[in-house]
C-alpha positions as CSV (number, residue, x, y, z in Angstrom):
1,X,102.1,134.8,-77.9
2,X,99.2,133.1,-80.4
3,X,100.0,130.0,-78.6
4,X,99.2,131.7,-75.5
5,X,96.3,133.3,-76.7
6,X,94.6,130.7,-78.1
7,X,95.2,128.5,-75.0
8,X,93.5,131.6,-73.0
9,X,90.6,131.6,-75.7
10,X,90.3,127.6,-75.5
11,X,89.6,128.0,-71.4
12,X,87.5,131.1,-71.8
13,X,84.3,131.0,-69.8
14,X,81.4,133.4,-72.1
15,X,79.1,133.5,-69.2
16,X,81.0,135.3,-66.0
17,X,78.6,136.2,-63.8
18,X,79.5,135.6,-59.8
19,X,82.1,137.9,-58.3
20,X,84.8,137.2,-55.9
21,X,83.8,136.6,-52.6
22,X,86.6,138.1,-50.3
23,X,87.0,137.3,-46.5
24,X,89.1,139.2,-43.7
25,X,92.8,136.7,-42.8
26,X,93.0,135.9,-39.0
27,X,96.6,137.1,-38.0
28,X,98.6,134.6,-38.5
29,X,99.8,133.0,-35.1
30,X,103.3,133.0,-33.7
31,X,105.1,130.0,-32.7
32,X,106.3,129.0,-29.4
33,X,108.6,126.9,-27.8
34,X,108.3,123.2,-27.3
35,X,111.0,120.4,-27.2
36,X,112.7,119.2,-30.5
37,X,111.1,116.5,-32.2
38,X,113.4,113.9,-30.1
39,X,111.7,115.0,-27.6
40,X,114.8,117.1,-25.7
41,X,115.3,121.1,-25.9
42,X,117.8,122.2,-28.2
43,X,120.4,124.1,-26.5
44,X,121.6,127.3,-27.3
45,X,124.8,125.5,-28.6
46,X,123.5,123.2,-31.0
47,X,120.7,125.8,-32.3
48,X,123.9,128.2,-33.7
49,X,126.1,125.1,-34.8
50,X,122.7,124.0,-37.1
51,X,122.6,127.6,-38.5
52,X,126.0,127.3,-39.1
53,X,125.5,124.1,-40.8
54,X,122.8,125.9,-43.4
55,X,124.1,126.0,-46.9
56,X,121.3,128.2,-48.2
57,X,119.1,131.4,-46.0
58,X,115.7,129.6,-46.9
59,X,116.7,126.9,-44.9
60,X,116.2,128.8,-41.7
61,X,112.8,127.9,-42.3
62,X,113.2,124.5,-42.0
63,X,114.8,125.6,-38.4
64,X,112.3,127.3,-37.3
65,X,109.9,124.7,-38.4
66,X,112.2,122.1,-36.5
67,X,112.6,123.8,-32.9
68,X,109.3,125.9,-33.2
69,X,110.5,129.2,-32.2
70,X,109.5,132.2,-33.5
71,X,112.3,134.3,-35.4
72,X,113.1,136.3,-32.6
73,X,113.1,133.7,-30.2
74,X,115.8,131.8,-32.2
75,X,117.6,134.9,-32.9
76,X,118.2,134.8,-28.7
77,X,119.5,131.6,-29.1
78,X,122.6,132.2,-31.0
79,X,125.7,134.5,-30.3
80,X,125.8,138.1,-31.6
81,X,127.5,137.5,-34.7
82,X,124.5,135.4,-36.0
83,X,121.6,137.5,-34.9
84,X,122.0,141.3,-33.1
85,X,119.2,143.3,-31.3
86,X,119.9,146.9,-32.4
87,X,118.4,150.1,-31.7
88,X,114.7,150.4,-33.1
89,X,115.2,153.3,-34.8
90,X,117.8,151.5,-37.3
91,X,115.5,151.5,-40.1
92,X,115.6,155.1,-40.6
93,X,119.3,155.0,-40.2
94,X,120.3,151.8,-43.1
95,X,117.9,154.1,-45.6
96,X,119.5,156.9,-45.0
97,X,123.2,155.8,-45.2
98,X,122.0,153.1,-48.3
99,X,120.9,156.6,-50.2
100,X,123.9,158.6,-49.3
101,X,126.5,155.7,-50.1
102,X,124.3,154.7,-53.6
103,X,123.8,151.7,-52.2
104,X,120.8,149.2,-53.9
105,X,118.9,147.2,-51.9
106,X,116.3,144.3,-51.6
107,X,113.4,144.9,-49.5
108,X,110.9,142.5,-48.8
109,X,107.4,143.3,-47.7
110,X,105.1,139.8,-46.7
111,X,101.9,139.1,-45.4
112,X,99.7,136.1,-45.4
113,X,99.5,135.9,-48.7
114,X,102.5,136.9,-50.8
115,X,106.0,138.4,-50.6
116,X,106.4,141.8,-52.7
117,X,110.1,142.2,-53.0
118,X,111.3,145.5,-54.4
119,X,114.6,146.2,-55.5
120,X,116.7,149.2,-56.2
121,X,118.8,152.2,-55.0
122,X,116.6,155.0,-52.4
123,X,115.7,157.4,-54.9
124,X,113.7,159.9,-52.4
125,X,113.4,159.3,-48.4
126,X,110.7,161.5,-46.6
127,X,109.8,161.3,-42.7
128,X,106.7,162.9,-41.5
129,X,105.0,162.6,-38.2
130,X,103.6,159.2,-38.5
131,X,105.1,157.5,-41.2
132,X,109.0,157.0,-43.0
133,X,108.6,157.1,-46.4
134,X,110.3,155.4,-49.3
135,X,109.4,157.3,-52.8
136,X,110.8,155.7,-55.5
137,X,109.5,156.1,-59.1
138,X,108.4,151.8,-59.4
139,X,107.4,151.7,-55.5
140,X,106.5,153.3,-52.8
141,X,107.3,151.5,-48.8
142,X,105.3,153.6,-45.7
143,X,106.3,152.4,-42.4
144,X,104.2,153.7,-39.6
145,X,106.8,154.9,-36.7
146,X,104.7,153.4,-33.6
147,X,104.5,150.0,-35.1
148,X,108.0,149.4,-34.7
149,X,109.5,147.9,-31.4
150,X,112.7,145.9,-32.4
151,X,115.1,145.7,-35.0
152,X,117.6,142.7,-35.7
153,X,120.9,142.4,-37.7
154,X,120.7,138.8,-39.2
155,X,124.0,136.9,-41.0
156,X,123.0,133.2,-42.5
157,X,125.2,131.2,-44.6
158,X,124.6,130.8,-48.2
159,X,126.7,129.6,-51.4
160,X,129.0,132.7,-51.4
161,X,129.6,133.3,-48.3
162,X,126.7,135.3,-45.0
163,X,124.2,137.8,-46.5
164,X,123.0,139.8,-43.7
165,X,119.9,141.8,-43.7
166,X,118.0,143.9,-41.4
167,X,114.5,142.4,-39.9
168,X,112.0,144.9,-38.4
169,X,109.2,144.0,-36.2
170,X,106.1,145.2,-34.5
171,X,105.3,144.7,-30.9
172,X,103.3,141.8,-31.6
173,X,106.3,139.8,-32.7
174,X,105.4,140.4,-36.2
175,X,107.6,140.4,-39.0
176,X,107.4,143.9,-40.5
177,X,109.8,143.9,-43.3
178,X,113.4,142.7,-44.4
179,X,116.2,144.5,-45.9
180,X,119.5,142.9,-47.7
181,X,122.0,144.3,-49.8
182,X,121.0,143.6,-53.7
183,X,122.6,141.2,-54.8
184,X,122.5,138.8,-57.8
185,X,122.2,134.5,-56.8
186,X,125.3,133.3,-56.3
187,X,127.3,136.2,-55.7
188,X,128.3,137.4,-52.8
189,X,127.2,140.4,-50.6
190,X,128.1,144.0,-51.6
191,X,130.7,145.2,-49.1
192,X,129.0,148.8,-48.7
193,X,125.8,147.1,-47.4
194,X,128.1,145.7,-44.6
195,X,129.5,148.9,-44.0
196,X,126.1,149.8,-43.4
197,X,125.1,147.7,-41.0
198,X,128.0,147.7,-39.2
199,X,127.2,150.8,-38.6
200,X,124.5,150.4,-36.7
201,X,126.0,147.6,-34.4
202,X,128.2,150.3,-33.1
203,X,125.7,152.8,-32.1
């Protein structure tokens, strides 16, 4: 820590005077289809055989990046056991059964800017007329009801096997929020999550 603190002192400015100058983010724009960069569609085929082929779940970017679909529109692409459309109430559902079953979770919340990811058992779950409502002691999550027009059950391969998560979106295509099971790197999923999920795939 003096280290620090005399690094911090050494850059100090003594005469702060302009204040931070804030501007309004455009919504960020969703991709669309085009060709590959070979210049030929990707079939439906070869899109789940490359997911397959990932090694690592931050590599779907680089796949969505490659054929230039949106999330949902590759989710389409690829059979059921990959990606699965399920009700768009599931949200409420994977708290509920996460809190009853002591299950801890990962939840990540992005926006243009930054990625909160909070992590933990449900400690408190409230529903009111507009929002659901997570109410832990270290966070809070409030998801407005009407916002929400699709949910997805997602599998991609990692190191130790699928982690699977559940991806809500609003009804402009937006990503809302993800869900996994907690889990430390390099370990595999917890089985209860699954339970969880697989829940809601037979609803």
């Amino acid at each position: 820590m003096p280290a620090f603190n005399a690094l911090v002192e050494s850059y100090r400015c003594t005469h702060e005077t302009a204040k931070a100058h804030v501007e309004s983010v455009a919504p960020r724009g969703m991709p669309h289809s085009h060709p590959g960069a070979d210049g030929h569609g990707a079939s439906e085929q070869s899109i789940s055989e490359e997911w397959r082929a990932m090694s690592d779940p931050h590599d779907f970017y680089l796949l969505m990046r490659k054929h230039g679909k949106s999330r949902q529109e590759l989710y389409r692409c690829v059979e059921p056991d990959l990606a699965r459309e399920v009700a768009a109430d599931s949200l409420m559902d994977v708290l509920t059964e996460s809190k009853m079953r002591d299950v801890s979770l990962a939840i990540f919340v992005s926006n243009a800017g930054c990625v909160q990811i909070s992590t933990g058992k449900v400690e408190k779950l409230a529903r009111d007329a507009q929002y659901l409502n997570v109410l832990n002691k270290q966070y809070r999550l409030h998801v407005e009801h009407e916002r929400i027009d699709r949910c997805w059950i997602v599998s991609k391969p990692s190191d130790c096997g699928y982690v699977t998560s559940l991806e809500v979106f609003a009804k402009d295509g937006q990503l809302i929020l993800q869900i996994y099971g907690q889990r430390a790197e390099h370990e595999p999923e917890q089985p209860g999550w699954r339970v969880i999920l697989a829940g809601c795939m037979s609803l």
